[in-house]
DSSP file (Angstrom, degrees, kcal/mol; ACC not computed):
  #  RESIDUE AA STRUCTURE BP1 BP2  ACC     N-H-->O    O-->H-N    N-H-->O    O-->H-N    TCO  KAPPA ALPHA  PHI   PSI    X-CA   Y-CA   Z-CA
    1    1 A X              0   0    0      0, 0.0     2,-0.2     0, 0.0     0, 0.0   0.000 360.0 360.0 360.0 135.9  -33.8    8.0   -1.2
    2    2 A X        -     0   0    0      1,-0.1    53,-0.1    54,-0.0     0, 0.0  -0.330 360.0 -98.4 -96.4 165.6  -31.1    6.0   -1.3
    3    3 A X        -     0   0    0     -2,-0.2     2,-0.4     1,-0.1    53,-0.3  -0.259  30.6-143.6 -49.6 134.6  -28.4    5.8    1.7
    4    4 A X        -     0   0    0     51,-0.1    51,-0.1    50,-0.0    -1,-0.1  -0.913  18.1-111.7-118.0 138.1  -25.2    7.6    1.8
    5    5 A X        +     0   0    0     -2,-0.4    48,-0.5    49,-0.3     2,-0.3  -0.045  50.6 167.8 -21.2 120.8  -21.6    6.6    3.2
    6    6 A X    >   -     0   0    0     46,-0.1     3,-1.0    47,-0.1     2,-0.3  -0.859  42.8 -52.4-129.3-159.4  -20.7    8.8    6.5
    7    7 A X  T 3  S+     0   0    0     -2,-0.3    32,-0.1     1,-0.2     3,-0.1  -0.427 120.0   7.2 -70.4 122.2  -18.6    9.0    9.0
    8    8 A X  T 3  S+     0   0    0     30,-0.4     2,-0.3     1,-0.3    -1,-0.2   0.762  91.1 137.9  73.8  29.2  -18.1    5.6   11.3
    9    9 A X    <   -     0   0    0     -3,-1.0    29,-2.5    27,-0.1     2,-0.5  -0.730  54.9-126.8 -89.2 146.7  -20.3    3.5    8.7
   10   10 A X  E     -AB  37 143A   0    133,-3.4   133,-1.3    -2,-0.3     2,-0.2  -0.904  37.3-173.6-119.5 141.9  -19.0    0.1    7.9
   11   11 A X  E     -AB  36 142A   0     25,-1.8    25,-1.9    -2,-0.5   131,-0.2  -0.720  30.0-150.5-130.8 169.8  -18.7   -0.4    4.4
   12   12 A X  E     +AB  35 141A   0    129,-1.2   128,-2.3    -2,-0.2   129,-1.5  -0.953  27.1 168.6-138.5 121.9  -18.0   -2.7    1.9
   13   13 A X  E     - B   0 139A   0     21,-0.8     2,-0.3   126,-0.2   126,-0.2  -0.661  31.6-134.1-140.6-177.7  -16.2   -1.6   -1.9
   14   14 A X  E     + B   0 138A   0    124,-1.2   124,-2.5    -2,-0.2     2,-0.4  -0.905  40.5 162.5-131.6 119.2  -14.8   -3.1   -4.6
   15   15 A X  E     - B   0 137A   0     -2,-0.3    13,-2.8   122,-0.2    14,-0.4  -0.989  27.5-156.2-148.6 158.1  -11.5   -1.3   -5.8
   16   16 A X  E     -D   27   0B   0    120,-1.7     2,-0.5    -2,-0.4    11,-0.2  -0.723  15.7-134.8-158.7 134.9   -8.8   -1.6   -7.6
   17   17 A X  E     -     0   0B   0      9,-1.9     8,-4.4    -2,-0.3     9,-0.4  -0.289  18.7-175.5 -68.5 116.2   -5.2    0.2   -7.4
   18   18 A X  E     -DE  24 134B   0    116,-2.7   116,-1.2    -2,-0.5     6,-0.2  -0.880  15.0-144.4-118.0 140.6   -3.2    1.7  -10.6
   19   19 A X    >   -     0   0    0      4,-1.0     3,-1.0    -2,-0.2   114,-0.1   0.014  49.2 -76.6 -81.1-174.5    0.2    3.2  -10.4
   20   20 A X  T 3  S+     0   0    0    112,-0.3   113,-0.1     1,-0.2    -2,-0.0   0.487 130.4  55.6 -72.5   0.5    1.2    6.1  -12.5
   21   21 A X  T 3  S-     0   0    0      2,-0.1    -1,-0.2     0, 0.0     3,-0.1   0.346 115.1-106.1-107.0 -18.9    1.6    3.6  -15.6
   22   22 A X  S <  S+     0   0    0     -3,-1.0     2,-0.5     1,-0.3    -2,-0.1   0.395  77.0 137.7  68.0  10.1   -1.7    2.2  -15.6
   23   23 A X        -     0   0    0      1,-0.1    -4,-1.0     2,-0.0    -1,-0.3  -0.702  53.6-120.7 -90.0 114.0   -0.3   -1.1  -14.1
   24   24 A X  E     +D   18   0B   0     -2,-0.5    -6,-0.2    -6,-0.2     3,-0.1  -0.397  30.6 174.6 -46.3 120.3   -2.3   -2.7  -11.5
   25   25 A X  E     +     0   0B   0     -8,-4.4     2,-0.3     1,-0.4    -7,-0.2   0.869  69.5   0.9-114.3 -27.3   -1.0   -3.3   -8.1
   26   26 A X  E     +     0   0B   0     -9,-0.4    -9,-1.9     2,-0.0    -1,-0.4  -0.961  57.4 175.9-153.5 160.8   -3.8   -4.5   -6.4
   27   27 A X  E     -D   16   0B   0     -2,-0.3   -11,-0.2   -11,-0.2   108,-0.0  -0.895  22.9-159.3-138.6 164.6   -7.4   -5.4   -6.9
   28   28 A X  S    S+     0   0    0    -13,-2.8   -12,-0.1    -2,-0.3     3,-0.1   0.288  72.9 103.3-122.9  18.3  -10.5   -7.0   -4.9
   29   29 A X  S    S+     0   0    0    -14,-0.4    -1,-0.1     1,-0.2   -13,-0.1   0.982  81.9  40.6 -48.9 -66.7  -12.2   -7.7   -8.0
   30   30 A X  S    S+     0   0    0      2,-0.0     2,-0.3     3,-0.0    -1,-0.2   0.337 120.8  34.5 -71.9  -9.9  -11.3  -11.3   -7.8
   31   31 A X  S    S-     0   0    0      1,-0.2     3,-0.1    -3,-0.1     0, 0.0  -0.864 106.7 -45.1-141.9-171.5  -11.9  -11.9   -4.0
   32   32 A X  S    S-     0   0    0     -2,-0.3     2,-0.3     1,-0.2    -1,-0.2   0.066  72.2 -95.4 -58.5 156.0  -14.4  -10.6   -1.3
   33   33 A X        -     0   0    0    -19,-0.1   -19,-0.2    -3,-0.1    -1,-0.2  -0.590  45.9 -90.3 -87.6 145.2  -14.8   -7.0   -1.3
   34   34 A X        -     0   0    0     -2,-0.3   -21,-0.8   -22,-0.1     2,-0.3   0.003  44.9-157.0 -36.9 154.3  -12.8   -4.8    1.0
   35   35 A X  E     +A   12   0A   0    -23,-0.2   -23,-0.2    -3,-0.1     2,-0.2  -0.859  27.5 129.0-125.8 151.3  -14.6   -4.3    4.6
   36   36 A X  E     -A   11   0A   0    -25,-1.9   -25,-1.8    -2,-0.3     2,-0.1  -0.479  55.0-101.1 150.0 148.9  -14.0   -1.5    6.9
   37   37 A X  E >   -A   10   0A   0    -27,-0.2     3,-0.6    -2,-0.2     2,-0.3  -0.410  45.1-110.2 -77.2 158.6  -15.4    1.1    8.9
   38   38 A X  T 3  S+     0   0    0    -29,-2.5   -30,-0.4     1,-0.2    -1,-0.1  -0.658  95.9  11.1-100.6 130.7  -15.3    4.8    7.4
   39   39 A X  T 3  S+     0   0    0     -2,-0.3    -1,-0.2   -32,-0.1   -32,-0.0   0.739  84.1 105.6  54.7  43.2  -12.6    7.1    9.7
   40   40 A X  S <  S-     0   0    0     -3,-0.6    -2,-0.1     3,-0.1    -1,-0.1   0.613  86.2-133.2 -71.4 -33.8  -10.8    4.7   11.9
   41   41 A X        +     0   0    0     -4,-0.3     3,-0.1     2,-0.1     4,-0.1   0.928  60.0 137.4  59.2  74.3   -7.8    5.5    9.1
   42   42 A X  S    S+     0   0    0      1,-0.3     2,-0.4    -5,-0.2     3,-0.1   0.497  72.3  48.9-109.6 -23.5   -6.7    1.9    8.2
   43   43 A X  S    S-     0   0    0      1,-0.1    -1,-0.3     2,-0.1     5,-0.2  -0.956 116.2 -82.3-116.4 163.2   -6.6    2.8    4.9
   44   44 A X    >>  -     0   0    0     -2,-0.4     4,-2.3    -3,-0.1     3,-0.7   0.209  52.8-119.0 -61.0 134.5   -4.7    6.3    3.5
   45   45 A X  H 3> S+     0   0    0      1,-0.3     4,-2.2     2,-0.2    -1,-0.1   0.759 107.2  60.6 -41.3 -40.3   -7.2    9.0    4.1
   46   46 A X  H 3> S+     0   0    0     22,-0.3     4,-1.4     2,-0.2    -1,-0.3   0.688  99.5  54.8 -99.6  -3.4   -7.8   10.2    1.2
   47   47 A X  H <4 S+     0   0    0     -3,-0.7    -1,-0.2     2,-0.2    -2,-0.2   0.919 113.1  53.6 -54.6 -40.4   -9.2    6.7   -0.1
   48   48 A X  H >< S+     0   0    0     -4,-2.3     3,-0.7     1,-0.2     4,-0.2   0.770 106.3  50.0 -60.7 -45.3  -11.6    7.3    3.2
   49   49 A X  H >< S+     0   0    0     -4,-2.2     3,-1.9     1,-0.3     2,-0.3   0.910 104.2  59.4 -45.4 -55.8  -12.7   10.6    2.1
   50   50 A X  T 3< S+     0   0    0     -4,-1.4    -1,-0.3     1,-0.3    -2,-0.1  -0.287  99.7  51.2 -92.3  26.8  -13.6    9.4   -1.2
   51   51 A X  T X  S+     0   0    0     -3,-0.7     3,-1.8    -2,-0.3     2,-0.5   0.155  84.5 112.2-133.5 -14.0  -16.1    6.9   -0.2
   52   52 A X  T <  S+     0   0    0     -3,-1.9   -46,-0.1     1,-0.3     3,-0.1  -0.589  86.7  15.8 -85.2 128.3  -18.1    9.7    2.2
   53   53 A X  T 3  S+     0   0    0    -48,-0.5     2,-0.5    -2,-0.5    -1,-0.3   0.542  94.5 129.3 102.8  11.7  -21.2   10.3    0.6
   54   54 A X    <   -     0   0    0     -3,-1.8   -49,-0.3     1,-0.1    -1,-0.2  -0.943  42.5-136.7-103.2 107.9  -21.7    7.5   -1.9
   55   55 A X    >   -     0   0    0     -2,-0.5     3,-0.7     1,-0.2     2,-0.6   0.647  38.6 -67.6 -40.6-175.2  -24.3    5.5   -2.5
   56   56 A X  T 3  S+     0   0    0    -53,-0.3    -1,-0.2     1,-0.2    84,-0.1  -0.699 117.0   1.5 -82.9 129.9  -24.7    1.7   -3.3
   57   57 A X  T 3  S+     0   0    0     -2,-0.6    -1,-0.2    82,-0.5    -2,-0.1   0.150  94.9 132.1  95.1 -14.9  -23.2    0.7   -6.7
   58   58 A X    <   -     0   0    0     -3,-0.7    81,-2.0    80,-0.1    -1,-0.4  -0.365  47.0-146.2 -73.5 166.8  -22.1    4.1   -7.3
   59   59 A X  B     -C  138   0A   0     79,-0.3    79,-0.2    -3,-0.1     2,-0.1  -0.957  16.3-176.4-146.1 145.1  -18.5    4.2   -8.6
   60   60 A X        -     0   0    0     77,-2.6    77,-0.3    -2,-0.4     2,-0.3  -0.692  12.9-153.0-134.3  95.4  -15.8    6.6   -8.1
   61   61 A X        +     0   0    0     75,-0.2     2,-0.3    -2,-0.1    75,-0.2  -0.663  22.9 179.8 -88.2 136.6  -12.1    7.1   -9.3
   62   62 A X  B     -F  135   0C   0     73,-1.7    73,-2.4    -2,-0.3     2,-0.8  -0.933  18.0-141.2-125.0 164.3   -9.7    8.9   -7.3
   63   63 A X        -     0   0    0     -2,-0.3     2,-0.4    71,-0.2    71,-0.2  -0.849   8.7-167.0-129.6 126.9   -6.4    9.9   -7.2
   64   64 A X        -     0   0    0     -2,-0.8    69,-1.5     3,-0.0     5,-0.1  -0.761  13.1-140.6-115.5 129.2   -4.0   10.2   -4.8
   65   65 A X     >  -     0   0    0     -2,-0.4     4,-0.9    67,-0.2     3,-0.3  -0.289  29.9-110.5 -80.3 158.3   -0.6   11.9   -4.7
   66   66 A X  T >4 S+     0   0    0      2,-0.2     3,-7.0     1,-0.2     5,-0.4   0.747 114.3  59.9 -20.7-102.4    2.4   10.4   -3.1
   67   67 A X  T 34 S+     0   0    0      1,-0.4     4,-0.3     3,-0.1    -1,-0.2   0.341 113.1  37.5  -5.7 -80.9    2.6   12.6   -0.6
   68   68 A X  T 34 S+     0   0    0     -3,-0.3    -1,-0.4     2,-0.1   -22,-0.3   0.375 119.4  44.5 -15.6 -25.2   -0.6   11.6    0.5
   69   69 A X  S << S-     0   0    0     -3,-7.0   -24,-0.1    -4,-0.9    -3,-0.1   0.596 136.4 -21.2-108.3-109.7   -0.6    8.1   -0.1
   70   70 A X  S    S-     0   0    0      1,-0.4    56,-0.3    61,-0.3    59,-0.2   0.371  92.6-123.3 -78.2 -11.3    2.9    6.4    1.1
   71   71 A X        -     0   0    0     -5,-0.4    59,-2.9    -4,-0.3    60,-0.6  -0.379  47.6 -34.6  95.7 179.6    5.3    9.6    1.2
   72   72 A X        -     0   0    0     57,-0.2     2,-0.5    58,-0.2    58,-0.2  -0.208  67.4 -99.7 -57.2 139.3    8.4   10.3   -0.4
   73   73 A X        -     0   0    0     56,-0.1     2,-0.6    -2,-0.1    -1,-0.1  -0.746  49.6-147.7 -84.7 128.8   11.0    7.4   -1.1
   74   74 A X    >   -     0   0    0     -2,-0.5     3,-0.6     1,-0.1    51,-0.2  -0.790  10.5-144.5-104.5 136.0   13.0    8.4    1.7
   75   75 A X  T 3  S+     0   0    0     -2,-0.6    -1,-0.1     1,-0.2     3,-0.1   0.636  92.1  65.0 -91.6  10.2   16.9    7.8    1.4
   76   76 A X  T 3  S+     0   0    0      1,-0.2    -1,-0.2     3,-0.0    -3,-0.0   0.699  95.0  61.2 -75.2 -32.0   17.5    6.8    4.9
   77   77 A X  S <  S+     0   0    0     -3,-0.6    47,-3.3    47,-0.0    48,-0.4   0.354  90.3  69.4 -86.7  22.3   15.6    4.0    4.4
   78   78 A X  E     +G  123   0D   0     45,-0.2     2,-0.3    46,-0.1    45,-0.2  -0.954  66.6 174.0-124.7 144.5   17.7    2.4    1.5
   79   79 A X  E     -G  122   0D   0     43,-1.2    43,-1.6    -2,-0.4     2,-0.4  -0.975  34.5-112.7-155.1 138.7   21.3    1.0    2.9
   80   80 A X  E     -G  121   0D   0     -2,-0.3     2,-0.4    41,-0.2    41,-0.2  -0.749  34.7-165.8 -75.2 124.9   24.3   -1.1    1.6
   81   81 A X  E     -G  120   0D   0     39,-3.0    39,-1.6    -2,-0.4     5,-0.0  -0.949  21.6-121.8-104.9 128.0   24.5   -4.4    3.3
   82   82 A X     >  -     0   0    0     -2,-0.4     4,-0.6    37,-0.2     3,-0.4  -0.360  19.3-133.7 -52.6 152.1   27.6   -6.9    3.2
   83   83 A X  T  4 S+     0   0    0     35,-0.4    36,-0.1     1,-0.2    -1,-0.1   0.606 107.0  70.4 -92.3  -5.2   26.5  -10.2    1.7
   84   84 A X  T  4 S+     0   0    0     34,-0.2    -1,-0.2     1,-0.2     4,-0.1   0.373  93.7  59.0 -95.5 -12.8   28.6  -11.8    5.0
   85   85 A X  T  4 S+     0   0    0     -3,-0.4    -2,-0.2     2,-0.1    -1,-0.2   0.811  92.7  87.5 -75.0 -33.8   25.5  -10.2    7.4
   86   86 A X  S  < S-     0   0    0     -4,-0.6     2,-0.1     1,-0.1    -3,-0.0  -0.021  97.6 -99.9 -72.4 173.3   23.1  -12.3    5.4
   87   87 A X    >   -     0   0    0      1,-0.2     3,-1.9     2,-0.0    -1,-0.1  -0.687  29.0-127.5 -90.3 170.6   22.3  -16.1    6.5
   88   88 A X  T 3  S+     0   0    0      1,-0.3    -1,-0.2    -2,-0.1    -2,-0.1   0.434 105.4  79.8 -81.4  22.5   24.5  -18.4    4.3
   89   89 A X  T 3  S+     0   0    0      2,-0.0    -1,-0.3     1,-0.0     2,-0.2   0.911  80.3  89.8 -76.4 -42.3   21.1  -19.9    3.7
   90   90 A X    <   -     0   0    0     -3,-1.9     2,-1.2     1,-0.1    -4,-0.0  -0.481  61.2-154.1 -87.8 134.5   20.1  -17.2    1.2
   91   91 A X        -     0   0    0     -2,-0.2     2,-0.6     0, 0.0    -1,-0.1  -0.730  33.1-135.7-119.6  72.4   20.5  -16.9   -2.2
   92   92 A X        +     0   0    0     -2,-1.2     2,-0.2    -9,-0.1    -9,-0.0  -0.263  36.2 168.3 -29.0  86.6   20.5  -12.9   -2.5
   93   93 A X    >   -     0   0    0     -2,-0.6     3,-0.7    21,-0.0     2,-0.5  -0.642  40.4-102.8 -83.2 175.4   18.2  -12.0   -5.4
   94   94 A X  T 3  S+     0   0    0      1,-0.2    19,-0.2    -2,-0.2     3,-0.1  -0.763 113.3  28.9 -88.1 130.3   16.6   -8.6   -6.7
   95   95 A X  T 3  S+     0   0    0     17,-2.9    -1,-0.2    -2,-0.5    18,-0.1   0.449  92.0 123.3 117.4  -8.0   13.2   -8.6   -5.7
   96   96 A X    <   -     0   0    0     -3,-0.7    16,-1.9    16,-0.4     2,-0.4  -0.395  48.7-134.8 -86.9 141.9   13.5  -10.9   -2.3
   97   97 A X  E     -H  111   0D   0     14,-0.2     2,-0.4    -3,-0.1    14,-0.3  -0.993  18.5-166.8-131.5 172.4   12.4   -9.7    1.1
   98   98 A X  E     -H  110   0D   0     12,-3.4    12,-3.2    -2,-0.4     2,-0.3  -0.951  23.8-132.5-125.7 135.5   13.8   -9.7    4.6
   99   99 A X        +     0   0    0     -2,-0.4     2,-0.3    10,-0.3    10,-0.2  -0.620  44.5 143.7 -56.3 127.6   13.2   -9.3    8.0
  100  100 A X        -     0   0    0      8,-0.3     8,-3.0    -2,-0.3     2,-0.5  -0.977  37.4-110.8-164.0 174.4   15.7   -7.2    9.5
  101  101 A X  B     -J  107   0E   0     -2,-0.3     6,-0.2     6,-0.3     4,-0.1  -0.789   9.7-131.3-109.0 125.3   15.6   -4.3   12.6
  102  102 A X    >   -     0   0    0      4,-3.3     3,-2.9    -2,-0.5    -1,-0.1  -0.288  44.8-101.1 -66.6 171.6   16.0   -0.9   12.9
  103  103 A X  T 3  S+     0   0    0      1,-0.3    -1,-0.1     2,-0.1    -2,-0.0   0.673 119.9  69.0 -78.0   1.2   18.5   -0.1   15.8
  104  104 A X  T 3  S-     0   0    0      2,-0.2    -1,-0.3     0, 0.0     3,-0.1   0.054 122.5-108.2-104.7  23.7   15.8    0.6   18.1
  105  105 A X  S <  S+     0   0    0     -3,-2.9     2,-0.4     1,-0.2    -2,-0.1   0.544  73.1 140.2  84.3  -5.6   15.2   -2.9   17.9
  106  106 A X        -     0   0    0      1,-0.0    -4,-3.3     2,-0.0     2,-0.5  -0.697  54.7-114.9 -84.3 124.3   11.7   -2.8   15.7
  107  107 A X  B     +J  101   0E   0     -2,-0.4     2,-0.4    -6,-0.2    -6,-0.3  -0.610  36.3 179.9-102.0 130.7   11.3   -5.1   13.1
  108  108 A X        -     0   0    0     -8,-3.0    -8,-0.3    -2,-0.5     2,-0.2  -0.944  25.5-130.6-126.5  96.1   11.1   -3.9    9.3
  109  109 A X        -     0   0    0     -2,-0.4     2,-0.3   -10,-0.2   -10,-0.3  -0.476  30.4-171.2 -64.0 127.6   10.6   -5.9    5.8
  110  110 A X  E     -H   98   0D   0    -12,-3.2   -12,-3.4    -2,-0.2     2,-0.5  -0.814  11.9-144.7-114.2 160.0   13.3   -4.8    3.4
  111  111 A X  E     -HI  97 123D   0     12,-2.1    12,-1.5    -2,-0.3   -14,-0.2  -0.979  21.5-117.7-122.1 134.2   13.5   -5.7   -0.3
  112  112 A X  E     + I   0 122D   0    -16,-1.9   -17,-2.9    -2,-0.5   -16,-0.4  -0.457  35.0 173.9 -65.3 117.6   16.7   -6.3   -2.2
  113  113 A X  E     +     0   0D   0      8,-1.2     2,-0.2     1,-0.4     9,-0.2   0.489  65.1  21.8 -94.9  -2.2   16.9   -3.8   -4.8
  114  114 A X  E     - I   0 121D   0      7,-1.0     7,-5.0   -21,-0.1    -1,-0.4  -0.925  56.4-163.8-159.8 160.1   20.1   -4.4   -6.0
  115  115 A X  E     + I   0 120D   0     -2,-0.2     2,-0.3     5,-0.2     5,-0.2  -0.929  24.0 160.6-128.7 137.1   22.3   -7.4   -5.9
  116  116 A X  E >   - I   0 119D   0      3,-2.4     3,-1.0    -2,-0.2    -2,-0.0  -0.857  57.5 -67.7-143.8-168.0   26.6   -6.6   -6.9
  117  117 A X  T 3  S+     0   0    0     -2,-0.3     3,-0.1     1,-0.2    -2,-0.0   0.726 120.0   2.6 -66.7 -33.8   29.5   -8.8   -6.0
  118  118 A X  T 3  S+     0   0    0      1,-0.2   -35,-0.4   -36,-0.0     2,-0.2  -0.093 122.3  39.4-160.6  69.4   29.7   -8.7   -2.6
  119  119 A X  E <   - I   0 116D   0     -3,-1.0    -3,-2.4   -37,-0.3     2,-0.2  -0.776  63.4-140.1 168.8 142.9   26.8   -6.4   -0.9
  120  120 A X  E     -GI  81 115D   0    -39,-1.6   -39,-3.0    -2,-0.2     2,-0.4  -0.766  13.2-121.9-115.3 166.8   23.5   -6.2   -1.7
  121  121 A X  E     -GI  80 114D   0     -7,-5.0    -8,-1.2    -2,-0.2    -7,-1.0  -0.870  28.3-169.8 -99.8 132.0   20.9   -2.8   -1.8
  122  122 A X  E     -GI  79 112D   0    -43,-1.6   -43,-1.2    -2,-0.4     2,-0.3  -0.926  18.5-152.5-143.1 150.5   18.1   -2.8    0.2
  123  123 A X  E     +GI  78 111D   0    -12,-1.5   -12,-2.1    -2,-0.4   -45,-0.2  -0.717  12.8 177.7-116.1 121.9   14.8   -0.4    0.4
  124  124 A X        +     0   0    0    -47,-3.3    -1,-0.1    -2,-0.3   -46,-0.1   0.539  61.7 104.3 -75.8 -21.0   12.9   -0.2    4.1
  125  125 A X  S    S-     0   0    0    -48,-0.4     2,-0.3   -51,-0.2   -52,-0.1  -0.057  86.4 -92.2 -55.1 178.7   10.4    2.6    2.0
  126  126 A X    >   -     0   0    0    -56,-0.3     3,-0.9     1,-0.1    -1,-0.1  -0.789  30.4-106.4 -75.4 127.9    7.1    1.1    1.1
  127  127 A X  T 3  S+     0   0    0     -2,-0.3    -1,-0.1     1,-0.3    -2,-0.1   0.442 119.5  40.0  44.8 -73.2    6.3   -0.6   -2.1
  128  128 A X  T 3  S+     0   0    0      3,-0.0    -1,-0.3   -58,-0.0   -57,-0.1   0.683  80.6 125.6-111.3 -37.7    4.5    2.0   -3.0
  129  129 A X  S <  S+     0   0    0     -3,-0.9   -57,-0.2     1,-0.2   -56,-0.1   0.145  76.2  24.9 -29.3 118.7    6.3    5.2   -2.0
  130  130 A X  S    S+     0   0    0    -59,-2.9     2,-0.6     1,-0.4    -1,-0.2   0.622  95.9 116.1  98.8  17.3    7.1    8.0   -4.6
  131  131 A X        -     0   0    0    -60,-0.6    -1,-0.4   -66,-0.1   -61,-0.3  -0.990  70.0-129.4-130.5 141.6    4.1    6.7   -6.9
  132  132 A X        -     0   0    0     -2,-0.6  -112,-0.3   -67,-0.2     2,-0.2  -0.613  41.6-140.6 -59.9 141.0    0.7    9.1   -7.7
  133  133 A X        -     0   0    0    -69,-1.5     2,-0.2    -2,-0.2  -114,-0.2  -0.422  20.7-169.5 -77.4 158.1   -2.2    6.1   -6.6
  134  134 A X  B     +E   18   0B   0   -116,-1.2  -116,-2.7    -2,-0.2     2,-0.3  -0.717   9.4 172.3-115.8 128.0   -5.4    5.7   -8.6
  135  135 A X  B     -F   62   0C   0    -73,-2.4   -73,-1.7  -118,-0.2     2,-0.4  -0.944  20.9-161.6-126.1 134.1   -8.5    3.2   -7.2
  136  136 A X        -     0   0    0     -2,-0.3  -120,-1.7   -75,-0.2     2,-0.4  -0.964  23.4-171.3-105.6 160.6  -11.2    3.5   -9.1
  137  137 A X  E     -B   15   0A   0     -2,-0.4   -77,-2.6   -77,-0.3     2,-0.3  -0.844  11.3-156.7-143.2 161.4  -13.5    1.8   -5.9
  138  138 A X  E     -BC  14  59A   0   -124,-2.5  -124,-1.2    -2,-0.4   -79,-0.3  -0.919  27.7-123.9-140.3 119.7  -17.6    0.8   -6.7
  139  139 A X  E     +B   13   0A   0    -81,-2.0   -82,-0.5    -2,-0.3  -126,-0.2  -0.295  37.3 171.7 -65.1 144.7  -19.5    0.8   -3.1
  140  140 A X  E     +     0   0A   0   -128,-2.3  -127,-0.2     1,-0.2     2,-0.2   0.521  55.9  14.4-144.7  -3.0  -21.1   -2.5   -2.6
  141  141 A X  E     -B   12   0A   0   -129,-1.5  -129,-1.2   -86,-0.1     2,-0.3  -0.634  44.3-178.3-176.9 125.2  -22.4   -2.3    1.1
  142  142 A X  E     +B   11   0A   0   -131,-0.2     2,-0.2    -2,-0.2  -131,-0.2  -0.775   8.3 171.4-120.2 166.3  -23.0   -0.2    4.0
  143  143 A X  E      B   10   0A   0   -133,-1.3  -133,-3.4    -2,-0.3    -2,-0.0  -0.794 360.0 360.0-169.8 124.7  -24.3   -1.2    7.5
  144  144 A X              0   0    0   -135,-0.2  -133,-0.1    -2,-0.2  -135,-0.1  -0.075 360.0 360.0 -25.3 360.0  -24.4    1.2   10.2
């Protein structure tokens, strides 16, 4: 009988990540396959879930909703900046990211989402926040 994924197994999968569009955001196809032990929760839970109890080579897609995954695009985290905060080094585009602080001093990558004559937009959320996930993930190694 073959072995199955539990809890505090270190595993090894193969995945790759689809938005609600069917557009890929990221995949391990093409490099080593992900590592990590099962319920430390370095990756979103319900990816962790979905691997207990699967053998080697078996393949699973799941899907995970925002909520679950990255949250809600929160609208605290999106702010108008004067382009006279930035350094004059920088050539504001949409798409860019920055280092910048919350006010408790904690350091945050933001990404310009919008650029106008004199202020730029920029989003603290994640990437990913606000999107249904899909991974379909293929187990490729367990170890104890």
């Amino acid at each position: 009988m073959s072995q199955e994924v539990k809890l505090n197994d270190s595993i090894k999968v193969h995945y790759t990540g689809k938005i609600e569009s069917g557009e890929v955001f990221d995949s391990s196809l093409e490099r080593d396959p992900l590592a990590f032990k099962v319920g430390e929760g370095t990756l979103l839970k319900g990816f962790e879930n979905a691997v207990i109890g699967m053998k080697i080579n078996d393949n699973k897609e799941i899907k995970i909703p925002s909520a679950e995954g990255y949250g809600a695009i929160r609208e605290d985290l999106i702010a108008k900046v004067d382009k006279k905060n930035l350094s004059q080094e920088i050539e504001p585009a949409v798409g860019m990211e920055l280092m910048s602080k919350y006010p408790d001093g904690t350091d945050v990558v933001v990404r310009i989402v919008e650029v106008s004559e004199g202020e730029v937009t920029v989003d603290a959320n994640h990437p990913l926040a606000g999107r249904d996930l899909t991974f379909d993930i293929t187990l490729v190694g367990i170890e104890n």
